[in-house]
DRENDO-515464 format. One line per field, with one value per residue (C-alpha): residue number from 1; chain; x, y, z. Coordinates in nm, 4 decimals. Each point is the difference from the previous one (the first is absolute). Last residue first. Layout:
BEGIN
num = (NUM | ...);
chaine = (A | ...);
c1 = (X | ...);
c2 = (Y | ...);
c3 = (Z | ...);
***
This chain:
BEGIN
num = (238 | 237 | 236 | 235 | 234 | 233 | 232 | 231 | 230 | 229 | 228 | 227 | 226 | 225 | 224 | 223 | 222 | 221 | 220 | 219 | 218 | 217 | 216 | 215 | 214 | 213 | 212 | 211 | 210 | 209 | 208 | 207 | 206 | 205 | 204 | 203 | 202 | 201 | 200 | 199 | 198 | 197 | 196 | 195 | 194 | 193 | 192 | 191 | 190 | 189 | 188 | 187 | 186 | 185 | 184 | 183 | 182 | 181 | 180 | 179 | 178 | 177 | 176 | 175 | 174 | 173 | 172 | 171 | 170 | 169 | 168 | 167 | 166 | 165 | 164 | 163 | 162 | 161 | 160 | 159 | 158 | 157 | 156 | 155 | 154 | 153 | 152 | 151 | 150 | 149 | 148 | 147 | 146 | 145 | 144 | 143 | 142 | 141 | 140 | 139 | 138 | 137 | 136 | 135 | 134 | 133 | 132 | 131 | 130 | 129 | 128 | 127 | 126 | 125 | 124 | 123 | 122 | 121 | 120 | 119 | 118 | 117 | 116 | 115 | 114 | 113 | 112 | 111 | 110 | 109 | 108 | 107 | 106 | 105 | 104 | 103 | 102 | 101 | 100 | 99 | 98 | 97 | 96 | 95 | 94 | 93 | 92 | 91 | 90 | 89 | 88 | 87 | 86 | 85 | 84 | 83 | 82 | 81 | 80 | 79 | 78 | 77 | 76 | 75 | 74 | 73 | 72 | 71 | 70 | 69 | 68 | 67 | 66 | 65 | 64 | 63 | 62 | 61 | 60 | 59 | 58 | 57 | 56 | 55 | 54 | 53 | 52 | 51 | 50 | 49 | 48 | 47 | 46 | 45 | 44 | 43 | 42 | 41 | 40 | 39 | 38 | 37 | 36 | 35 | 34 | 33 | 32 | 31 | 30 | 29 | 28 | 27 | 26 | 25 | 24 | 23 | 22 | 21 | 20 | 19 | 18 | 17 | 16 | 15 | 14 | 13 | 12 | 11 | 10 | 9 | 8 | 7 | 6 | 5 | 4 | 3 | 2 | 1);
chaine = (A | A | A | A | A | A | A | A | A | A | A | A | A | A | A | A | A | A | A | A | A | A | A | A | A | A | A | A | A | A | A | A | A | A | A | A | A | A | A | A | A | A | A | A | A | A | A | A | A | A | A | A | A | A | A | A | A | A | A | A | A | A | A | A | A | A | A | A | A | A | A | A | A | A | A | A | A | A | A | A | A | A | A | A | A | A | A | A | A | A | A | A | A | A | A | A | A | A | A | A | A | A | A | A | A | A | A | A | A | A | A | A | A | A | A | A | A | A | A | A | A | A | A | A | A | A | A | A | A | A | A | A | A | A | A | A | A | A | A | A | A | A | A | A | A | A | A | A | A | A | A | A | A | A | A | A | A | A | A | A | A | A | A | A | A | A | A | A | A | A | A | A | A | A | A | A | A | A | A | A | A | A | A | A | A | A | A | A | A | A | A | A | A | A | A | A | A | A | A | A | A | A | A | A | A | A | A | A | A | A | A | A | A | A | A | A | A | A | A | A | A | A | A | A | A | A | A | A | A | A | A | A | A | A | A | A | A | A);
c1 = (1.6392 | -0.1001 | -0.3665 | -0.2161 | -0.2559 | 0.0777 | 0.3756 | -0.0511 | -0.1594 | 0.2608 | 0.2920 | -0.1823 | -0.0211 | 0.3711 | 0.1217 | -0.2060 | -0.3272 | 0.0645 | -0.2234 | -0.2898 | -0.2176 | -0.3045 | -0.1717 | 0.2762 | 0.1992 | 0.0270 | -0.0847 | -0.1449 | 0.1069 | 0.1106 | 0.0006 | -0.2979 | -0.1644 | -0.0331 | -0.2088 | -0.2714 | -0.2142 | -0.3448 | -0.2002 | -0.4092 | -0.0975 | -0.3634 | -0.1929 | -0.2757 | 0.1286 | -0.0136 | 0.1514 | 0.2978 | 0.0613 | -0.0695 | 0.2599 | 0.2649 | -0.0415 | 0.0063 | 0.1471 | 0.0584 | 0.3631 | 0.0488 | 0.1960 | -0.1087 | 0.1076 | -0.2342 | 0.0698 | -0.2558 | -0.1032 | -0.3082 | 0.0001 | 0.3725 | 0.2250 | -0.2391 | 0.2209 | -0.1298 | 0.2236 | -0.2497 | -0.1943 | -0.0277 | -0.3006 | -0.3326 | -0.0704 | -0.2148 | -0.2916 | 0.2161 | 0.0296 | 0.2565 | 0.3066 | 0.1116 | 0.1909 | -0.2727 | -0.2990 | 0.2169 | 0.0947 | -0.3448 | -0.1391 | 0.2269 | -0.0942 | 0.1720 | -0.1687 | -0.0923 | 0.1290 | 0.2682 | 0.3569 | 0.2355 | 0.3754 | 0.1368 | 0.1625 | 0.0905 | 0.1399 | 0.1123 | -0.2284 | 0.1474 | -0.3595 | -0.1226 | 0.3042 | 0.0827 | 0.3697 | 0.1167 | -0.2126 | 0.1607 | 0.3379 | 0.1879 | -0.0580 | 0.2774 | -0.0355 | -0.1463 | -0.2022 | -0.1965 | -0.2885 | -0.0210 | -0.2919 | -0.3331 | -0.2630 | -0.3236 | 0.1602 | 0.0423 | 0.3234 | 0.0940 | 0.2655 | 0.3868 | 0.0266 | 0.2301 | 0.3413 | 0.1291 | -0.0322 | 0.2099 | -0.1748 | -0.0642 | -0.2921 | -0.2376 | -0.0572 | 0.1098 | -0.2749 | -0.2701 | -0.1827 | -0.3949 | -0.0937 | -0.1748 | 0.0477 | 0.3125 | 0.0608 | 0.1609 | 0.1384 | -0.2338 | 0.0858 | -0.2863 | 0.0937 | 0.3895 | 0.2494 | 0.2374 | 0.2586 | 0.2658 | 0.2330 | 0.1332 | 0.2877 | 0.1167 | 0.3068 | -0.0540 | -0.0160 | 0.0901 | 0.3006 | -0.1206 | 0.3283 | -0.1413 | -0.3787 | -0.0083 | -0.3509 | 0.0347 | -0.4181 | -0.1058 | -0.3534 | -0.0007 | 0.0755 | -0.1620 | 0.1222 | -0.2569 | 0.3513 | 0.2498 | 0.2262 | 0.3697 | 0.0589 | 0.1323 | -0.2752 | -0.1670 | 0.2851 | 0.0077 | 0.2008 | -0.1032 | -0.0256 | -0.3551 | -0.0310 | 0.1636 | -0.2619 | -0.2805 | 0.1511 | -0.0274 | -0.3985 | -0.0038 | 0.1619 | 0.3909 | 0.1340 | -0.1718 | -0.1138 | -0.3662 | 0.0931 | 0.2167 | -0.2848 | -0.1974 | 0.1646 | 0.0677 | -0.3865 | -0.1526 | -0.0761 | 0.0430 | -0.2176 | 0.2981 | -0.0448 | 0.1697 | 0.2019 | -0.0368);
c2 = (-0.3198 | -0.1964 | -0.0981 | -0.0980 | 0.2810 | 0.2739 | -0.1216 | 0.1262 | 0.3466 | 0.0452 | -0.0563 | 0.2529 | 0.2704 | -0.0785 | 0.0303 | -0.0168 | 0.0856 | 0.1933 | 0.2895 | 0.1053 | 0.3038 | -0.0393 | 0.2486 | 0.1548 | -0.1787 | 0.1638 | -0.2775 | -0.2972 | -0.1958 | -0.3762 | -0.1506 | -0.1963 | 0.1525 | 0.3711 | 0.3097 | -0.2067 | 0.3587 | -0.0077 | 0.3252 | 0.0818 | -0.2905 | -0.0037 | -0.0267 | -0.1569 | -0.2824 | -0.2891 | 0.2576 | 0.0495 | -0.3898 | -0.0403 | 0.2433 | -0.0851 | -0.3792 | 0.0634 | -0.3532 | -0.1643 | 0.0741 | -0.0946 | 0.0980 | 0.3620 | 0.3605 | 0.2388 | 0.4021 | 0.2669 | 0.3029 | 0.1707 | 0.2324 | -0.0315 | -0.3226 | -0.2236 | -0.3240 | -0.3705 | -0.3211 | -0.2653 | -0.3223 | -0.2369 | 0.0615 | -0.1452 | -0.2642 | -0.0403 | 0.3011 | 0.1989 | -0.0410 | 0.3129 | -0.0469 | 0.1469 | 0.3316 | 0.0602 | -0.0227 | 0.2280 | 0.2819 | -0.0025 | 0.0357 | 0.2899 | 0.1683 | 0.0816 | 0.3338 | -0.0769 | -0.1370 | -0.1624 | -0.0419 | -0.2650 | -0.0553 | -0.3479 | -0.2223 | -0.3661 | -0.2809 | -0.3452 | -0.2304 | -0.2967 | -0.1594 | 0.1644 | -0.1058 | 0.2999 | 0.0660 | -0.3337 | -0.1515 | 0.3130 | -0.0241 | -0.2782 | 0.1066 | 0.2590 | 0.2259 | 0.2717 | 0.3330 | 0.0786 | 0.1979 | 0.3682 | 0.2537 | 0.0081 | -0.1060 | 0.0281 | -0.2796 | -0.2274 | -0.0982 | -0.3348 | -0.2754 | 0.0051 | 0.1833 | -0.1782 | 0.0214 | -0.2373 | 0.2576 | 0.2789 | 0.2904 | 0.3034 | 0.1601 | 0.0313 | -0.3355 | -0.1935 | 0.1975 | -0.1355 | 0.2738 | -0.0096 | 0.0699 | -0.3358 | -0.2358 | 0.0051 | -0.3244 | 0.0556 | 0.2982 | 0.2828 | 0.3702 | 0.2305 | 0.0886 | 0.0684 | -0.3366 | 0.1642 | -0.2881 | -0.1645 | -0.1823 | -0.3572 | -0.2305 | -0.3246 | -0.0878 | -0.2817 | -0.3877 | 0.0014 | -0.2412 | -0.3276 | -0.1813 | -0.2990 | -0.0590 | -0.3104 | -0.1576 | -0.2044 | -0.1905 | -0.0256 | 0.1631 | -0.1260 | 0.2313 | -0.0184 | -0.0007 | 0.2179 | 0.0743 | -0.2553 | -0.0121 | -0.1716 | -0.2754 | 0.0410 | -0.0100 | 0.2298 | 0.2317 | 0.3005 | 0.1161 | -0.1483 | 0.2823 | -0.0236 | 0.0041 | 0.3256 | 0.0881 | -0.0922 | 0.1543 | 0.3569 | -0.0366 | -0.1087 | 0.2674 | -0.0742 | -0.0873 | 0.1360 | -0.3649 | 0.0327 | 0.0786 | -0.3451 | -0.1694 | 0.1673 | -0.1172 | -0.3873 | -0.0832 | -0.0198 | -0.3609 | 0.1705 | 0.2825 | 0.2697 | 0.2311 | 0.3443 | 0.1614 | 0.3997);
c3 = (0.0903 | 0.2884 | 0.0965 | 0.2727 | -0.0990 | 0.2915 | -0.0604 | -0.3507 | 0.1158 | 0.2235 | -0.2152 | -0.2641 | 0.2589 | 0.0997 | -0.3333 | -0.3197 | -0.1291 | -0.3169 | -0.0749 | -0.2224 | -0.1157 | -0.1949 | 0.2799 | 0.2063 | 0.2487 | 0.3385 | 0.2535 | -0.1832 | 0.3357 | 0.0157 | 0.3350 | -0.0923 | -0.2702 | 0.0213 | -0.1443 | -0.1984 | -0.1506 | -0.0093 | -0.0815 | -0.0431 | 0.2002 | 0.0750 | 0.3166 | 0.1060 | 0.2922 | -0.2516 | -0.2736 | 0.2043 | 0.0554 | -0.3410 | -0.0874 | 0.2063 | -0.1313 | -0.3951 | -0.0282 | 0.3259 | 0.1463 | 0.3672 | 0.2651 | -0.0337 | 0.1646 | -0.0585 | -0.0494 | -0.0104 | -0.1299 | -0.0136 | 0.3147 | -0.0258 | 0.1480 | 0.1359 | 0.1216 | -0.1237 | 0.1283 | -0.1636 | 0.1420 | -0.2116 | -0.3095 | 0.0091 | -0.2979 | -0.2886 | -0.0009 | 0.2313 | 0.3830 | 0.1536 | 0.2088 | 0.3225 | -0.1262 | -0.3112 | 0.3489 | 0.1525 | -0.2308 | -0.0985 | 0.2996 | 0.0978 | -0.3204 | -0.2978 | -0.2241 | -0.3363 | -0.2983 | 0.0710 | -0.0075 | 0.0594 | 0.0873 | -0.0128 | 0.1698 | -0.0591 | 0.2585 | 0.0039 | 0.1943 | -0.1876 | -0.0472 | -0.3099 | -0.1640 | -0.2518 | 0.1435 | 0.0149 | -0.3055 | -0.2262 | 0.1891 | -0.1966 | -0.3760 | 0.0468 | -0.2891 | 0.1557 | 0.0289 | 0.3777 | -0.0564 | 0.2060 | -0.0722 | -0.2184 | -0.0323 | -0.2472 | -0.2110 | 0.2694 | 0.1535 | -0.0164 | 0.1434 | -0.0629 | -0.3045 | -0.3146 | -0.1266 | -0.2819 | -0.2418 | 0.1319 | 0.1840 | -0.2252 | 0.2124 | -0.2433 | -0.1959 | 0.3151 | 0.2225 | -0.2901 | -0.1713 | -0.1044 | -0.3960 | -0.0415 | 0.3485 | 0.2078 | 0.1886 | 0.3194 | 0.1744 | -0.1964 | 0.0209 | -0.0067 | 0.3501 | 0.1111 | 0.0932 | 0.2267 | -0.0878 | 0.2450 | -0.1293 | 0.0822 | -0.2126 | -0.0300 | -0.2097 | -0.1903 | 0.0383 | 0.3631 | 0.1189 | 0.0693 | -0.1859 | 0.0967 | 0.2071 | 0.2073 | 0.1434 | 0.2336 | 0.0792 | 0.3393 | -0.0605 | -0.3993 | -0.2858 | -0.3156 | -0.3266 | -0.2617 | -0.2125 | 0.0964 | 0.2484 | -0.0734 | 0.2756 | 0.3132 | 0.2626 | -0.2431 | -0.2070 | -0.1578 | -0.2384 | -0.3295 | -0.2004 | -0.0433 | 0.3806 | 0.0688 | -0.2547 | 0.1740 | 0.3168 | -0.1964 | -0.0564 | 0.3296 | 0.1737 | 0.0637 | 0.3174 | 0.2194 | 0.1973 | -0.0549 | -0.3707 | -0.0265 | 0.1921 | -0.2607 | -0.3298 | 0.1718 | -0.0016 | 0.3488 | 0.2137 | 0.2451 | 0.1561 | 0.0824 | 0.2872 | -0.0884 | 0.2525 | 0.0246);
***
């Protein structure tokens, strides 16, 4: 997917826009003096003009970027624990400067992507990018046809109706949905607009990415041809 850039924009995005670094990373590249506005040394809060060269040297990444897959289970938090709650990081052993792409509520559970490549959080998370997330649901009470239909075109809620949704009845009271979009608690408010209560949530893909048979607090690398895919999905490279 091609980004449009709005110029005038300040040096650490257009450096992000481009993959090079994310911006937090590109601020450093310019620290050190190695990049370059119409060949002069940027400066932090620089901005680049439409028409503007700007040179990067020695562009090779700052660290060695890595993807896993984690089968985040409920009760566990992926932002901001509060009192006695547990953080993925503080259970799942991933090095400090890894983070989860996106959230998963509390009362979910199911796959979160684990990284510390500060590029694909705005790729994957842009509302407009279209990319996809699944997830298997199950209610309270017995899916109807209407139901299935009216979740499948889109549903008004007090602030917004949903896109429409890919949604397949799997069990009397399971289902799975396919979203574009990722308001918070959005499979449930759709269910509760219609009556019906989630009693089980599990995300069971994003993108091309499948949970498949991980375990609960299990985790894997992403690499290979899955995680080649999933880059290119973003516009990215390892």
């Amino acid at each position: 997917m091609t980004t449009k850039i709005k110029f005038p924009v300040r040096i650490n995005h257009y450096l992000a826009i481009h993959n090079y670094a994310s911006r937090r990373e590109a601020d450093v590249l310019i620290a050190k003096g190695l990049v370059k506005i119409n060949g002069k040394k940027a400066s932090l809060g620089d901005k680049v003009f439409e028409g503007d060269k700007v040179e990067v040297k020695n562009s090779q990444k700052l660290k060695d970027n890595k993807y896993y897959v984690y089968y985040k289970p409920k009760e566990i938090i992926t932002h901001s624990p509060q009192g006695s709650e547990k953080s993925i990081k503080e259970v799942a052993g991933f090095p400090k400067d890894f983070f989860p792409v996106g959230r998963l509520d509390k009362d979910s559970q199911g796959i979160i992507i684990m990284t510390n490549d500060g590029r694909i959080t705005g790729k994957l998370l842009d509302p407009d990018s279209g990319h996809e997330k699944e997830y298997r649901v199950k209610v309270n009470k017995d899916i109807s046809h209407l139901f299935v239909k009216l979740m499948t075109s889109g549903i008004k809620l007090e602030d917004f109706k949903t896109k429409p949704a890919i949604v397949k009845k799997i069990d009397e009271r399971i289902f799975d949905i396919v979203l574009t979009e990722g308001k918070k608690h959005q499979i449930r408010r759709m269910c509760a607009a219609l009556g019906y209560q989630v009693r089980d949530l599990k995300r069971i893909r994003i993108m091309n990415v499948k949970i498949g048979n991980l375990k609960r607090g299990q985790k894997r690398e992403l690499q290979g041809a899955e995680l080649n895919d999933f880059l290119k999905k973003l516009g990215l490279e390892k």
